[in-house]
C-alpha positions in Angstrom: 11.2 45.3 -20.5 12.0 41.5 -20.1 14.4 40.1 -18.8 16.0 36.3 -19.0 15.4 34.2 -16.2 16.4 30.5 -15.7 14.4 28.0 -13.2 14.5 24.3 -11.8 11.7 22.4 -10.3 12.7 21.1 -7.2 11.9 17.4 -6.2 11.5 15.2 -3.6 12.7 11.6 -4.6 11.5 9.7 -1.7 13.2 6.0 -3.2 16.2 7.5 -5.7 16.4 3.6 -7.1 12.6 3.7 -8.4 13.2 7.1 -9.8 9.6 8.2 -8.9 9.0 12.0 -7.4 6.9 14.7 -6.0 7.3 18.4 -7.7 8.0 19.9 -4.2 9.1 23.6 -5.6 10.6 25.9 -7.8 14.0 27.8 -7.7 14.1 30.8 -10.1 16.9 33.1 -10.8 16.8 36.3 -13.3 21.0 37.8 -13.0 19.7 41.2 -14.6 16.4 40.8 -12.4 18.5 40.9 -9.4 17.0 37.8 -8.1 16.9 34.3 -6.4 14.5 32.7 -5.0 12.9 29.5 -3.9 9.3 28.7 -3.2 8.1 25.2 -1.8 4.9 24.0 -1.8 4.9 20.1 -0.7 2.1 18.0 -0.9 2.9 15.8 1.9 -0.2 13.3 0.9 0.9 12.6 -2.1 4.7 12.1 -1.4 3.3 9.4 1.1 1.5 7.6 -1.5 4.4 6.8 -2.6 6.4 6.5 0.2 4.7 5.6 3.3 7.2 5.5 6.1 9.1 8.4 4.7 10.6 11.0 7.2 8.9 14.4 6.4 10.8 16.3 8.7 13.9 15.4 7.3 12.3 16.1 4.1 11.1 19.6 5.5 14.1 20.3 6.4 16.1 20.1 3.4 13.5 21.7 1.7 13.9 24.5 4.1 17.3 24.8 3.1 16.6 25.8 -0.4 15.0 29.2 0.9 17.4 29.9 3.1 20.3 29.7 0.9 18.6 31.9 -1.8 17.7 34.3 0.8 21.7 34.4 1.8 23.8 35.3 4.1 25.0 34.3 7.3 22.2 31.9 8.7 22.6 30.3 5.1 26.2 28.6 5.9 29.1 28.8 3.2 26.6 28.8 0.3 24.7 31.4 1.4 27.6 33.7 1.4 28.4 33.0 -2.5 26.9 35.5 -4.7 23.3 35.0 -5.9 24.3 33.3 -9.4 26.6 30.9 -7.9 24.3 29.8 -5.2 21.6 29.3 -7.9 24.6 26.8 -9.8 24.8 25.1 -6.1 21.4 24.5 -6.2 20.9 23.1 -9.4 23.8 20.6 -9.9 23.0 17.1 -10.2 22.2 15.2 -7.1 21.3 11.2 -6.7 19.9 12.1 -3.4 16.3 12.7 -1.9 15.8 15.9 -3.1 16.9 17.2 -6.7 16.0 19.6 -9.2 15.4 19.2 -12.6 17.3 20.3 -15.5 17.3 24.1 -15.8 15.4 25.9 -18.0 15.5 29.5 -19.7 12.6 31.7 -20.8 11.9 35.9 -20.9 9.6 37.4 -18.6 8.3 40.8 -17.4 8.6 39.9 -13.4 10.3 37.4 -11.8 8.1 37.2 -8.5 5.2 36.8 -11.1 7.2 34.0 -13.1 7.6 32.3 -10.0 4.1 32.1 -9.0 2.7 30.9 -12.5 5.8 28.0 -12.5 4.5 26.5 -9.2 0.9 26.9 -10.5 1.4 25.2 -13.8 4.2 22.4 -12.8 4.0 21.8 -8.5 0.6 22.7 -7.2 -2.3 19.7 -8.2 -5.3 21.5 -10.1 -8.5 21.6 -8.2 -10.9 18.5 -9.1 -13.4 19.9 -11.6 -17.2 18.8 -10.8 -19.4 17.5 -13.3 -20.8 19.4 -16.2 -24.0 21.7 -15.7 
């Protein structure tokens, strides 16, 4: 059976006036799945190409704080107490700061964990450099 599922890249926006970004992660929630959760996978190199003298801890840290408030509960703050679909709706709304997410999107899938995984393949991790032709 498959069920819906909605999802947000999550970026880092290391100068919000030049509007350029890194695809840091993904946040996916499925309501009839029963679940919420981020993933982040930063590539620090790249987000200093564009912004040299950025602060990657700070960056880390936020970034941390996406996980933790889809995991919930108490070490999650106020948030983290609000049930799973509302904290998704935290996550998402519209920032002007360092990190944002992207508009959500909607699709059907089969697993959610499995969903996840092919998101951060496809639109956050850099495909491998393919070698010459043989």
């Amino acid at each position: 059976m498959h069920a819906a599922y909605d999802y947000a890249l999550i970026r880092v926006v290391p100068r919000v006036e030049r509007g350029e970004f890194v695809n840091a992660g993904v946040v996916l929630s499925s309501k009839s799945g029963d679940f919420l959760e981020a993933r982040i996978e930063l590539d620090e190199t790249r987000l200093l190409a564009l912004a040299p003298d950025l602060d990657l801890d700070a960056v880390r840290r936020h970034l941390t704080a996406f996980a933790a408030i889809c995991a919930g509960g108490e070490d999650a703050g106020p948030i983290g107490r609000l049930p799973r679909r509302e904290r998704f709706h935290w996550l998402t709304a519209t920032r002007s700061t360092m990190i944002q997410t992207s508009p959500v999107h909607s699709g059907r899938c089969g697993d959610a964990a499995t969903m996840l995984e092919r998101l951060l393949d496809t639109m956050v991790r850099v495909p491998a450099a393919r070698g010459p032709s043989a």
